[in-house]
N, CA, C and O atoms as a GROMACS GRO file, in nm:
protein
  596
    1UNK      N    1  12.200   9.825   9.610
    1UNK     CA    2  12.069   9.834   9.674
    1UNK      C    3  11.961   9.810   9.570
    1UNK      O    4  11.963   9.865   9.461
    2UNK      N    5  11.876   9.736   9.604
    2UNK     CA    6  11.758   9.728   9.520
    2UNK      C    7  11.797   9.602   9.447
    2UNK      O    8  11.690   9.554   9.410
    3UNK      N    9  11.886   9.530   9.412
    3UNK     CA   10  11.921   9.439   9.322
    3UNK      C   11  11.849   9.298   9.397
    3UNK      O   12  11.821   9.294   9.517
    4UNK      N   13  11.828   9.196   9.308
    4UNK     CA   14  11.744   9.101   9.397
    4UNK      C   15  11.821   8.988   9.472
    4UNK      O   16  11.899   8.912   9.415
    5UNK      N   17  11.789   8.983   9.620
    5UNK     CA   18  11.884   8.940   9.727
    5UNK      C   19  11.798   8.813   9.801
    5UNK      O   20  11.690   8.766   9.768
    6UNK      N   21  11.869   8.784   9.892
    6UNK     CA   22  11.811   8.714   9.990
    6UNK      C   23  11.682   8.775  10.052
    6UNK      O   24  11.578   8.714  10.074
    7UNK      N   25  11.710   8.916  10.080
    7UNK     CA   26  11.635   8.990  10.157
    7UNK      C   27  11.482   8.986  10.063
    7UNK      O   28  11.368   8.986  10.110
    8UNK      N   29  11.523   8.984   9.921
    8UNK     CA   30  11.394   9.044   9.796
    8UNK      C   31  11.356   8.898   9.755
    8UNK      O   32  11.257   8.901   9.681
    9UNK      N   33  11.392   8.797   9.774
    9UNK     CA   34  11.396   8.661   9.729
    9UNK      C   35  11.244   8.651   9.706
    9UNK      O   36  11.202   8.621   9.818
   10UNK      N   37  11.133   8.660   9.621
   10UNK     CA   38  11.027   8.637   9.616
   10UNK      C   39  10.954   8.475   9.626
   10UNK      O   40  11.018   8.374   9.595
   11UNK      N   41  10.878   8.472   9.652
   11UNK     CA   42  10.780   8.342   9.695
   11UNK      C   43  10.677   8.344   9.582
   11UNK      O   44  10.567   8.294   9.605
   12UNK      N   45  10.702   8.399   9.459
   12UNK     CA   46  10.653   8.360   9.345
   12UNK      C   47  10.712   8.360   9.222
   12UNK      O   48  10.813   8.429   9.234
   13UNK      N   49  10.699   8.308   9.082
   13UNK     CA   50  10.776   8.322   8.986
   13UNK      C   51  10.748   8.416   8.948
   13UNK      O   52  10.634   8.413   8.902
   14UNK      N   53  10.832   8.577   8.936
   14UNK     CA   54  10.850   8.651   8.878
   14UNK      C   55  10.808   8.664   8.748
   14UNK      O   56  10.718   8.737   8.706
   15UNK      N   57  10.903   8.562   8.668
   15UNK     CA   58  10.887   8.569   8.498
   15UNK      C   59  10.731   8.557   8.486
   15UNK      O   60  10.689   8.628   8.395
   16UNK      N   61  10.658   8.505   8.536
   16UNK     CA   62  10.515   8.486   8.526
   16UNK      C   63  10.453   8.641   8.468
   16UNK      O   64  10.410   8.685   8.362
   17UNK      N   65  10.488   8.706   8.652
   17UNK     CA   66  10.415   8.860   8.630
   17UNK      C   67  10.456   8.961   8.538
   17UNK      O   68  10.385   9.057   8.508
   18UNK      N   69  10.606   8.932   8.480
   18UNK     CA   70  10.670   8.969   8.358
   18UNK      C   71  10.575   8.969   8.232
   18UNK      O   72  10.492   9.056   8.202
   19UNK      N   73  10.604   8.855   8.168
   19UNK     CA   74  10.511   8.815   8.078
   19UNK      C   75  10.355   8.853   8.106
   19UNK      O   76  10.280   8.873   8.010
   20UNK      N   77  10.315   8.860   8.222
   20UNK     CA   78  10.145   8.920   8.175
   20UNK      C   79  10.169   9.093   8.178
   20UNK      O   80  10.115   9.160   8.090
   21UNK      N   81  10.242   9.150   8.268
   21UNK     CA   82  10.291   9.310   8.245
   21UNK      C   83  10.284   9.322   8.078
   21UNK      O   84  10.207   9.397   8.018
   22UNK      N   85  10.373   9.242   8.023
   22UNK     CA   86  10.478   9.277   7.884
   22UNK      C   87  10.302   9.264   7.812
   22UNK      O   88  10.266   9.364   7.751
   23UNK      N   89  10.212   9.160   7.818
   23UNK     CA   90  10.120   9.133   7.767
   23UNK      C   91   9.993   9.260   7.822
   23UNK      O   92   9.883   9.221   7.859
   24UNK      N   93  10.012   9.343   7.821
   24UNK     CA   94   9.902   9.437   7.919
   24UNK      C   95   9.968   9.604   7.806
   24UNK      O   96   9.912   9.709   7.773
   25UNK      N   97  10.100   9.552   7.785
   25UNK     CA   98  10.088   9.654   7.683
   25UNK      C   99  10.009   9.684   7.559
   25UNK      O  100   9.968   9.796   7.530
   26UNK      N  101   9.997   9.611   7.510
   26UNK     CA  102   9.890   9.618   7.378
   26UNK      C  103   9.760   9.668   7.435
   26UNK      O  104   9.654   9.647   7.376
   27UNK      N  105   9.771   9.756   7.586
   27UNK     CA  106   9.592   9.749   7.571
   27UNK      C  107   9.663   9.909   7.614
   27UNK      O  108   9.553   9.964   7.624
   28UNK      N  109   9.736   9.994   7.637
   28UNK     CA  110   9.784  10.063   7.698
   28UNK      C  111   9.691  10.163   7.540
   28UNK      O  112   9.667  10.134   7.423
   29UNK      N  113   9.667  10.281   7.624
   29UNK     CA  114   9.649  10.429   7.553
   29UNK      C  115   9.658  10.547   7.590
   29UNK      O  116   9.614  10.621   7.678
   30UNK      N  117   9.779  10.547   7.432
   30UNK     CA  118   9.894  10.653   7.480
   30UNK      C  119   9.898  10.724   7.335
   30UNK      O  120   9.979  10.700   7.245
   31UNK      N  121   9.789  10.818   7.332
   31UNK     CA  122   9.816  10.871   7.219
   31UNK      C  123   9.904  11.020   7.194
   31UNK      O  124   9.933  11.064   7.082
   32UNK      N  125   9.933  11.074   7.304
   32UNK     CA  126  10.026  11.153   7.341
   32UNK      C  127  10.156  11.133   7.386
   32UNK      O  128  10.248  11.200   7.339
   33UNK      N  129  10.169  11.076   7.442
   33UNK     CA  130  10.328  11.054   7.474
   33UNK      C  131  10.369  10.945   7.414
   33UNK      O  132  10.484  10.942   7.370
   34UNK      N  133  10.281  10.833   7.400
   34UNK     CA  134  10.332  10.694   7.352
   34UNK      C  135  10.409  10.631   7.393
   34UNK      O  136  10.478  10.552   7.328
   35UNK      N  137  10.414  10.651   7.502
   35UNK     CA  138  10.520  10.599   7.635
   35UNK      C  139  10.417  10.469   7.670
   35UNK      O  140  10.322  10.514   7.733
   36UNK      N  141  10.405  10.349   7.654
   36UNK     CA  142  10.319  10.262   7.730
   36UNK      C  143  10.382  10.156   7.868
   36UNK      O  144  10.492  10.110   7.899
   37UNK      N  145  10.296  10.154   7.903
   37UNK     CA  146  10.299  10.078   8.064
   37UNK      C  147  10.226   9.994   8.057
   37UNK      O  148  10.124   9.996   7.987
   38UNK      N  149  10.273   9.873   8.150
   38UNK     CA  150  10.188   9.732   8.172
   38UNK      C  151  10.214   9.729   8.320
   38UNK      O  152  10.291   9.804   8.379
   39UNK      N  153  10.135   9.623   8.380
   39UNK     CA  154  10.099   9.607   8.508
   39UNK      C  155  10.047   9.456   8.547
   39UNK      O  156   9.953   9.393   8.498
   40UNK      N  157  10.127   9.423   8.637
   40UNK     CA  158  10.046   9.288   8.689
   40UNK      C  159  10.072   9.282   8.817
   40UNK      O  160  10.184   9.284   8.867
   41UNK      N  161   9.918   9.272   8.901
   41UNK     CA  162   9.940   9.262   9.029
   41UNK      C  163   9.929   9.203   9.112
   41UNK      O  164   9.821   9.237   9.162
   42UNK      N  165   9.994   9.090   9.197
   42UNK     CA  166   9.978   8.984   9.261
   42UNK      C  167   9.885   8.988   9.417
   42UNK      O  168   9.959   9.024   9.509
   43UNK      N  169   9.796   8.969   9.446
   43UNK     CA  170   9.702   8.962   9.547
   43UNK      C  171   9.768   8.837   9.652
   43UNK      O  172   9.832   8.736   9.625
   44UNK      N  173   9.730   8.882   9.755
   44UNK     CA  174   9.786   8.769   9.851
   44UNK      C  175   9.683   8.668   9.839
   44UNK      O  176   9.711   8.565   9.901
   45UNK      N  177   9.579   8.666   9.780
   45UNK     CA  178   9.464   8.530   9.756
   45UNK      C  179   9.571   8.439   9.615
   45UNK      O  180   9.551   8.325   9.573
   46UNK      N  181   9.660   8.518   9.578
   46UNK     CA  182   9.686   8.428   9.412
   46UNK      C  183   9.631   8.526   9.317
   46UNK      O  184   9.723   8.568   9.246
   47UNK      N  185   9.528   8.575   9.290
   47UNK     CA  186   9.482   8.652   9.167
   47UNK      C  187   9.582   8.764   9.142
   47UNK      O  188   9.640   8.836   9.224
   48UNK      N  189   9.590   8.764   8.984
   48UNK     CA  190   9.618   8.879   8.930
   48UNK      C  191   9.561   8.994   8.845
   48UNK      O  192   9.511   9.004   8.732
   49UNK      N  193   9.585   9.064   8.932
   49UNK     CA  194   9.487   9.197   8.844
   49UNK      C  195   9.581   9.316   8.752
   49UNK      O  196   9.669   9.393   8.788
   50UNK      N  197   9.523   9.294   8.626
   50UNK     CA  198   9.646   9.338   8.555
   50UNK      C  199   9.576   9.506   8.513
   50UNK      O  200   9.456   9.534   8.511
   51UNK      N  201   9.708   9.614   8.479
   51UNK     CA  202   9.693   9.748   8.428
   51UNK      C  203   9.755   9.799   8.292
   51UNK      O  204   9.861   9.775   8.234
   52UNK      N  205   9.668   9.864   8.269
   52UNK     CA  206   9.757   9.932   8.158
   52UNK      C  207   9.754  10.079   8.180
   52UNK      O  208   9.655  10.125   8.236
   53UNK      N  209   9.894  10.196   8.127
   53UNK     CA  210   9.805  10.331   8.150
   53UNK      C  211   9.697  10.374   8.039
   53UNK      O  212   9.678  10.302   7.940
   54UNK      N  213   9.617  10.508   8.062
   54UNK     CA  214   9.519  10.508   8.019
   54UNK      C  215   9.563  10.700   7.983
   54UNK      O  216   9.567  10.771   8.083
   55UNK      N  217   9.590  10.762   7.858
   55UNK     CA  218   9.600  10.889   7.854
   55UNK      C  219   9.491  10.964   7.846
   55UNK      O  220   9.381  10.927   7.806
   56UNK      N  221   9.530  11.103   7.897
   56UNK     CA  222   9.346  11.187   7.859
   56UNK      C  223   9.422  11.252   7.801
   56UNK      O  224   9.542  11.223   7.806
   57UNK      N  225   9.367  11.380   7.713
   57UNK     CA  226   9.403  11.506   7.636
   57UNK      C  227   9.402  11.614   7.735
   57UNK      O  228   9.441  11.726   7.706
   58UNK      N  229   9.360  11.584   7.844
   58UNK     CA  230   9.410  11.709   7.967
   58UNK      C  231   9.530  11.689   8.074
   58UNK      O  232   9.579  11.764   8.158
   59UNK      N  233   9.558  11.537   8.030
   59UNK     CA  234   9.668  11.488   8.105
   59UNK      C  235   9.632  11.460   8.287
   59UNK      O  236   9.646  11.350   8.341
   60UNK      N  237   9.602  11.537   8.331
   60UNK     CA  238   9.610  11.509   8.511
   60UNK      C  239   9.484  11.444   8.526
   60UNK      O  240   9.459  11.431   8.646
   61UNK      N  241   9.357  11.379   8.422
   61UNK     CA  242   9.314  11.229   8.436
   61UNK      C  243   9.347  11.113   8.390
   61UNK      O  244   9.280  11.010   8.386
   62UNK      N  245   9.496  11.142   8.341
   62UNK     CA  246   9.537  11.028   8.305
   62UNK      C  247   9.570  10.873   8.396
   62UNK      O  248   9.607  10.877   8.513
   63UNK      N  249   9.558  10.795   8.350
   63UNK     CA  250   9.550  10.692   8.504
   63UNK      C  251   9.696  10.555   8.456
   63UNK      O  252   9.716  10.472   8.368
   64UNK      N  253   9.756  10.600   8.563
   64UNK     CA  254   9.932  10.463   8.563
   64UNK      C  255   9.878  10.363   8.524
   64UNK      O  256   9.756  10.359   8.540
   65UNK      N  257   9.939  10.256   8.464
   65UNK     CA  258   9.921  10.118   8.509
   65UNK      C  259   9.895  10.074   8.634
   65UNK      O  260   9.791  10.010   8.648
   66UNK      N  261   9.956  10.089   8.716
   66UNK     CA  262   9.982  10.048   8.845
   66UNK      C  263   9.832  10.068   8.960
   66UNK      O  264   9.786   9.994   9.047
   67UNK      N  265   9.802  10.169   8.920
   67UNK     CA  266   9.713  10.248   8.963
   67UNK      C  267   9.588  10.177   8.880
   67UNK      O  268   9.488  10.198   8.948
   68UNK      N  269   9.552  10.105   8.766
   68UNK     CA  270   9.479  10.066   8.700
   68UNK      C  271   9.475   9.929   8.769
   68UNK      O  272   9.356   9.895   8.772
   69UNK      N  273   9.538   9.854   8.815
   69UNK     CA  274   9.546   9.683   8.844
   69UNK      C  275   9.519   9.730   8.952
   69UNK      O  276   9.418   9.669   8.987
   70UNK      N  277   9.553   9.818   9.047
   70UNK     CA  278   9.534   9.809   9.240
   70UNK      C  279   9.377   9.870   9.246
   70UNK      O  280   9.304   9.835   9.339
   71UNK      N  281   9.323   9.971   9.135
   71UNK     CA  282   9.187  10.007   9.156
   71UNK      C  283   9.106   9.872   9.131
   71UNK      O  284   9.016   9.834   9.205
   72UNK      N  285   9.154   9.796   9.000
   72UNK     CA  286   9.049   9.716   8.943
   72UNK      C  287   9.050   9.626   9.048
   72UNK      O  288   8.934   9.598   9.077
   73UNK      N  289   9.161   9.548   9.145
   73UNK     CA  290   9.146   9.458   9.295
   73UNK      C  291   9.098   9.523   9.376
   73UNK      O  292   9.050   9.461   9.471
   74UNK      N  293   9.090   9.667   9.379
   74UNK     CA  294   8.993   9.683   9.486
   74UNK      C  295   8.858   9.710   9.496
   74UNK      O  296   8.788   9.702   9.597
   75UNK      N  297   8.823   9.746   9.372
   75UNK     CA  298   8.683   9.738   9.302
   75UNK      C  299   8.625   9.571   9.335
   75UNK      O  300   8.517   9.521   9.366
   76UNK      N  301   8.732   9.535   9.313
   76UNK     CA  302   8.615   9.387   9.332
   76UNK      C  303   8.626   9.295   9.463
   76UNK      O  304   8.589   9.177   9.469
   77UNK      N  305   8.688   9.376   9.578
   77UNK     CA  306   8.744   9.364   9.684
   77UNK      C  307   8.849   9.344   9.764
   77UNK      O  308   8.854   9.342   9.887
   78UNK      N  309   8.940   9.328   9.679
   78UNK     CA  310   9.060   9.298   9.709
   78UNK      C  311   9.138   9.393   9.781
   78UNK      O  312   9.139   9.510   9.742
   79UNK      N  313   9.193   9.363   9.866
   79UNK     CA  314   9.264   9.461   9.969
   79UNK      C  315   9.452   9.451   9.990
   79UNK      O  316   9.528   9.546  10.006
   80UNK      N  317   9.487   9.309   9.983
   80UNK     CA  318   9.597   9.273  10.026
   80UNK      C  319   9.682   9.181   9.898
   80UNK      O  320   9.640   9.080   9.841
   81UNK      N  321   9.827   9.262   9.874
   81UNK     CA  322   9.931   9.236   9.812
   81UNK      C  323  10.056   9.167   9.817
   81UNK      O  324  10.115   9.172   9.924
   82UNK      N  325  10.101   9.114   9.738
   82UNK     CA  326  10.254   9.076   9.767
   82UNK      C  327  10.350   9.155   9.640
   82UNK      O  328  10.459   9.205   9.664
   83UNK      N  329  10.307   9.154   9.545
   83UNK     CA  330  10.350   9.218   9.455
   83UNK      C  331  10.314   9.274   9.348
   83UNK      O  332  10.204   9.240   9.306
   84UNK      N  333  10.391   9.373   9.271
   84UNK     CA  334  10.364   9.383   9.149
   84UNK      C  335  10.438   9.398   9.003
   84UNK      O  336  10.560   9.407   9.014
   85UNK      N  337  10.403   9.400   8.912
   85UNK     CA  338  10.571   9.411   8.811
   85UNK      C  339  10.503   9.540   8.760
   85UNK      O  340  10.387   9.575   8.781
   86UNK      N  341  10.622   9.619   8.674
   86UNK     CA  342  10.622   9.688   8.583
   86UNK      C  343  10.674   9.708   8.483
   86UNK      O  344  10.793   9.737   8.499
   87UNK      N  345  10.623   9.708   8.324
   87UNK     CA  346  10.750   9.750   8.228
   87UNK      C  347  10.645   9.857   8.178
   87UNK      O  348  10.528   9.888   8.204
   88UNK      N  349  10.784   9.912   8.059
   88UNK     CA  350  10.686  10.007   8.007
   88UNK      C  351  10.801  10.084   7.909
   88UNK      O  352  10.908  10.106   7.967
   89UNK      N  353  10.793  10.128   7.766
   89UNK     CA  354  10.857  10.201   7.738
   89UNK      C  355  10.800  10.301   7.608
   89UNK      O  356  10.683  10.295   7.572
   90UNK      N  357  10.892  10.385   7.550
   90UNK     CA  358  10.836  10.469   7.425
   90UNK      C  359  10.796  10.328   7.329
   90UNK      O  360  10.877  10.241   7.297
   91UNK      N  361  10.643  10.333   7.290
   91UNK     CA  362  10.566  10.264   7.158
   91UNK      C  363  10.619  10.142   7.229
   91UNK      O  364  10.700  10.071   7.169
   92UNK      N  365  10.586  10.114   7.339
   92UNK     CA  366  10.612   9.942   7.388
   92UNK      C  367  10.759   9.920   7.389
   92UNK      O  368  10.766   9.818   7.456
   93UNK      N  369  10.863   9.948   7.361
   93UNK     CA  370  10.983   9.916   7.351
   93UNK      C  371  11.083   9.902   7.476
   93UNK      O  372  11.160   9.996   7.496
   94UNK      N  373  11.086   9.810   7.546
   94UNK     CA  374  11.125   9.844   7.661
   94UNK      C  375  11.274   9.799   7.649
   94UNK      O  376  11.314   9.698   7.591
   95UNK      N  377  11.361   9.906   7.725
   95UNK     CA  378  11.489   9.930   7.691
   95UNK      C  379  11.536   9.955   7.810
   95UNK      O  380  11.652   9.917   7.828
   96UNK      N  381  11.470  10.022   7.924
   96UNK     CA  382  11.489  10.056   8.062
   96UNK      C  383  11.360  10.016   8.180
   96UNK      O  384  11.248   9.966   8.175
   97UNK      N  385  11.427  10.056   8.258
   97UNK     CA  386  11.268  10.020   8.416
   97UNK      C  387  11.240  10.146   8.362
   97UNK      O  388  11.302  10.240   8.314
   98UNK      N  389  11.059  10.098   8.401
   98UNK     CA  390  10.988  10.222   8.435
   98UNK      C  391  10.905  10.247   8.549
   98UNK      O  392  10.782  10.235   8.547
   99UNK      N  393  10.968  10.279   8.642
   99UNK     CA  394  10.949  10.268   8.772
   99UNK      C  395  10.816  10.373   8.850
   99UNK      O  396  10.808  10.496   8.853
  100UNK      N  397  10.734  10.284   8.900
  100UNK     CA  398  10.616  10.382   8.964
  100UNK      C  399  10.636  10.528   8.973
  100UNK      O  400  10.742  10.569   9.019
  101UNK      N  401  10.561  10.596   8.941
  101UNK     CA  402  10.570  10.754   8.959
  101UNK      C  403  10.527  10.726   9.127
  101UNK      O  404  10.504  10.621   9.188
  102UNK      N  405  10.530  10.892   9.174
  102UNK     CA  406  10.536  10.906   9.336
  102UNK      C  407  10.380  10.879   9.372
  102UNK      O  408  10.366  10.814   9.475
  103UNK      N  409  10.249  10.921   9.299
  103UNK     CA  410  10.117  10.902   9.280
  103UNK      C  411  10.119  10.749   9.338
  103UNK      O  412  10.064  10.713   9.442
  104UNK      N  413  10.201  10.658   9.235
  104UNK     CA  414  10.153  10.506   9.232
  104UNK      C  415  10.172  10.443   9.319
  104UNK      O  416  10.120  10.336   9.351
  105UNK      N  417  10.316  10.549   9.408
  105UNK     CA  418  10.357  10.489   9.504
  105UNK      C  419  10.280  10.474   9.634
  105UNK      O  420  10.266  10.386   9.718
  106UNK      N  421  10.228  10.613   9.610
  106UNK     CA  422  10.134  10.624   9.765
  106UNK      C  423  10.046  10.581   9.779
  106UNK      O  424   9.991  10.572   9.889
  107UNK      N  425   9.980  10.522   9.630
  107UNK     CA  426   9.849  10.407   9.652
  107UNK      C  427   9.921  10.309   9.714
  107UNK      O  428   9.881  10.266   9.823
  108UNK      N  429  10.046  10.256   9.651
  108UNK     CA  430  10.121  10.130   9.724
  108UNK      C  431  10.087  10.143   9.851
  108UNK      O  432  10.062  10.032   9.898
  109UNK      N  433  10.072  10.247   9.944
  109UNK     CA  434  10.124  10.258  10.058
  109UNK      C  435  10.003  10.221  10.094
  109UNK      O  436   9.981  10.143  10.187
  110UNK      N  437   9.912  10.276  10.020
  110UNK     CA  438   9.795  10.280  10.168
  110UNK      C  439   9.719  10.105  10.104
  110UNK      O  440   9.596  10.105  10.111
  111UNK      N  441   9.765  10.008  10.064
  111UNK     CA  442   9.723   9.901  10.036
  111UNK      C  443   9.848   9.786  10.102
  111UNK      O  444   9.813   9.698  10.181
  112UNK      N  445  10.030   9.804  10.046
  112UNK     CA  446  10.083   9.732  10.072
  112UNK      C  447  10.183   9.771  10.224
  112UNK      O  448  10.217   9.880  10.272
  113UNK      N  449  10.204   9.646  10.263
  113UNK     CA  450  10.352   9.642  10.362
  113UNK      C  451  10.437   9.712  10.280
  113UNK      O  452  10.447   9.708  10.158
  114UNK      N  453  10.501   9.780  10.368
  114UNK     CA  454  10.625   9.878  10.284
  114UNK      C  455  10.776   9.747  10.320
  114UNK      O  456  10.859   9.704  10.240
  115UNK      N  457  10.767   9.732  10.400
  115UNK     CA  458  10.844   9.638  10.422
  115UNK      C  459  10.831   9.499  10.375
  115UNK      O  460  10.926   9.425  10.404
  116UNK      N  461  10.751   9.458  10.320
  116UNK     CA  462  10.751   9.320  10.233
  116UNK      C  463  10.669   9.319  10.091
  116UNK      O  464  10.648   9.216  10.026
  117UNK      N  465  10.629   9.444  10.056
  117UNK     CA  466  10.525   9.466   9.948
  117UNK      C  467  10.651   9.438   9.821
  117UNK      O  468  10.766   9.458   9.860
  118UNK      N  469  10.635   9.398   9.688
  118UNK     CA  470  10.760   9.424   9.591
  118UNK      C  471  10.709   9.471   9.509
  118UNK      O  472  10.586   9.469   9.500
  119UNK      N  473  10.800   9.540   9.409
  119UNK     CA  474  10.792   9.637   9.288
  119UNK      C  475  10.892   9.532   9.203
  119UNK      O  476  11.008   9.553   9.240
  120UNK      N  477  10.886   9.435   9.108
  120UNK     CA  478  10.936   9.402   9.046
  120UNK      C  479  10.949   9.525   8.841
  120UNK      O  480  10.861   9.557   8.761
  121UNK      N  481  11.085   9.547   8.842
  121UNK     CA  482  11.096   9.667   8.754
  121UNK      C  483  11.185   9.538   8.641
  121UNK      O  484  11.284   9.473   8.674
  122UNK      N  485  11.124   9.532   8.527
  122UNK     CA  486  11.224   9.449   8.388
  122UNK      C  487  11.202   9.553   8.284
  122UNK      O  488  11.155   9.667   8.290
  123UNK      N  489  11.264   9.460   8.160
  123UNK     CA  490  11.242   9.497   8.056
  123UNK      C  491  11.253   9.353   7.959
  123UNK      O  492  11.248   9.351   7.836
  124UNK      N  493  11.266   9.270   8.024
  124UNK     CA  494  11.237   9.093   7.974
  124UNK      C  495  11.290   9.024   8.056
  124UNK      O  496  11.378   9.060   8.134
  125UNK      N  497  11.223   8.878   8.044
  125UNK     CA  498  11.220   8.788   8.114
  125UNK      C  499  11.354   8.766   8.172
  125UNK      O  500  11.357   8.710   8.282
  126UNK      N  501  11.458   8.799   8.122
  126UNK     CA  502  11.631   8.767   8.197
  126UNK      C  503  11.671   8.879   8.261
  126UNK      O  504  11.783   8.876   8.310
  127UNK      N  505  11.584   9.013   8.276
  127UNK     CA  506  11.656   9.169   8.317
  127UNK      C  507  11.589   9.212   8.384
  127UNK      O  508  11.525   9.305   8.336
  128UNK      N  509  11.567   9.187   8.489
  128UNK     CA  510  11.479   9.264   8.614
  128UNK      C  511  11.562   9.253   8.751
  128UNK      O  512  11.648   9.167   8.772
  129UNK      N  513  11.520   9.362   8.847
  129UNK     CA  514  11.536   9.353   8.971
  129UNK      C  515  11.401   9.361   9.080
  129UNK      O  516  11.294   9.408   9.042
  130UNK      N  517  11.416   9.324   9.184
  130UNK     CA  518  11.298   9.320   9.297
  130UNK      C  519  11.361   9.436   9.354
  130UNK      O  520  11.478   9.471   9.346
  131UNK      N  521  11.216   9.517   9.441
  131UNK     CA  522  11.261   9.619   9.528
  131UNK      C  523  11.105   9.630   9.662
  131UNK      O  524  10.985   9.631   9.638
  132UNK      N  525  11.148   9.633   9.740
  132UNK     CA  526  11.062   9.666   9.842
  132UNK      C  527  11.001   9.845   9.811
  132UNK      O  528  11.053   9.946   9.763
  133UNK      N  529  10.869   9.813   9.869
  133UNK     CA  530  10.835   9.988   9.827
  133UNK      C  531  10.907  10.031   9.918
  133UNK      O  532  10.910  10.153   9.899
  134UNK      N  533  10.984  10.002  10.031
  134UNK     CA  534  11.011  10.086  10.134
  134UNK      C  535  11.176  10.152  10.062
  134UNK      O  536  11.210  10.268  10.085
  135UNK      N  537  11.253  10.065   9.985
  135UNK     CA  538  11.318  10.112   9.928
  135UNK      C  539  11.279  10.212   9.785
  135UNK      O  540  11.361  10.277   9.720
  136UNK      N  541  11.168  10.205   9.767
  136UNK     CA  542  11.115  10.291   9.631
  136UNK      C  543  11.042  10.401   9.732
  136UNK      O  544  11.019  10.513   9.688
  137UNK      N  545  11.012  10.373   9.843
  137UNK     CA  546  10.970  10.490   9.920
  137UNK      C  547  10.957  10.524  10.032
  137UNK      O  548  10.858  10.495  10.100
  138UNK      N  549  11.099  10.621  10.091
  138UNK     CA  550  11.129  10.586  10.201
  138UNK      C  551  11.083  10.653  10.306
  138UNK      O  552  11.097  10.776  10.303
  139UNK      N  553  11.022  10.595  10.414
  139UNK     CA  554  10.968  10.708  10.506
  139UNK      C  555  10.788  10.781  10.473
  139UNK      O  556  10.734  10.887  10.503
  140UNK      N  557  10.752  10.680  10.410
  140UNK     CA  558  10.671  10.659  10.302
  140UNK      C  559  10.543  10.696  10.416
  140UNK      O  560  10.529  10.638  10.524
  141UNK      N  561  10.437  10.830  10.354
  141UNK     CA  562  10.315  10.830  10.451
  141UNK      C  563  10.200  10.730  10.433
  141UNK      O  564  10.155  10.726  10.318
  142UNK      N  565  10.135  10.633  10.541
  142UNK     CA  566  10.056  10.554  10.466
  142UNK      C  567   9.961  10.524  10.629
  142UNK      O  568  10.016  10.543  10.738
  143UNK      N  569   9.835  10.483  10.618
  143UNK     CA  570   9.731  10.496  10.711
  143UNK      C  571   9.777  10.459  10.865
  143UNK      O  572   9.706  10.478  10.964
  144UNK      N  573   9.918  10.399  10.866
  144UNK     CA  574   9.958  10.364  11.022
  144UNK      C  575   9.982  10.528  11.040
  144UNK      O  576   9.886  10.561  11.110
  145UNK      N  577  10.045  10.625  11.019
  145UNK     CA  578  10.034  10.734  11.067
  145UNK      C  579   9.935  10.822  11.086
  145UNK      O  580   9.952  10.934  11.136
  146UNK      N  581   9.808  10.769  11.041
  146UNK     CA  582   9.679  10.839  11.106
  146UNK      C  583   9.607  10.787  11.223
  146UNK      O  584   9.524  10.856  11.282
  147UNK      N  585   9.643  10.638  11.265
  147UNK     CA  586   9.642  10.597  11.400
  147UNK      C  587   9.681  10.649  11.476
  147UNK      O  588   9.797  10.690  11.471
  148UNK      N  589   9.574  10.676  11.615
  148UNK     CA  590   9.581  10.769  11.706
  148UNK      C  591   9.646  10.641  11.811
  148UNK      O  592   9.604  10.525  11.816
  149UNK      N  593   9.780  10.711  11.905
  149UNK     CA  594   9.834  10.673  11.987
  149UNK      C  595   9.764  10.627  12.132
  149UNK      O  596   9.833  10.583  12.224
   0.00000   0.00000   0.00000
């Protein structure tokens, strides 16, 4: 599950949003954990709006990557997604996925299709998988359930 299929087959080059993620680390600040994150996020116009995380010294204003590229598209109007990548590891080193926290997810929600939105997770250009948020989050609350029947 989750591995990239027919079903995840994307309609853009991946390695692209790879390489600007991997490139989004050098802006990342992480002077506490030193865990860094990159972000690139594909708009259904074509644009990409890229993230890095951002640490505070109180921690719970600290702001995801993920969460940094979907504010900065919607700051400048952007509403609608097809995808996004993520890497991220201790001092840039990426060795594993670092997969949206539950926070990043639920912005996903209230912006993307859970059913066609992607979470592309690497750690270089030959080692990634695609995943639908609906598989990163299932049953997922997002503004169709505040529509009144």
């Amino acid at each position: 599950m989750g591995k990239t299929e027919n079903r995840n087959k994307p309609k853009y080059n991946p390695k692209q949003l790879i390489e600007i993620s991997i490139e989004q680390l050098k802006y990342s600040y992480t002077p506490y954990s030193g865990f860094k994150v990159g972000a690139a996020l594909l708009a259904k116009n074509g644009s990409v709006y890229t993230g890095c995380n951002i640490e505070n010294a109180a921690y719970t204003p600290t702001n995801c990557a993920e969460r940094t590229a979907f504010f900065k598209a919607v700051s400048e109007g952007v509403q609608e997604f097809d995808a996004i990548c993520i890497v991220g590891g201790k001092d840039g080193v990426l060795t594993e996925y670092a997969p949206p926290c539950g926070v990043c997810r639920q912005v996903m929600m209230e912006f993307c299709d859970p059913e066609t939105f992607q979470i592309i997770l690497a750690t270089d250009l030959e080692h990634y998988d695609i995943y639908t948020l609906k598989e990163l989050l299932p049953l997922g609350f997002g503004p169709g359930n505040l529509k009144e029947k």
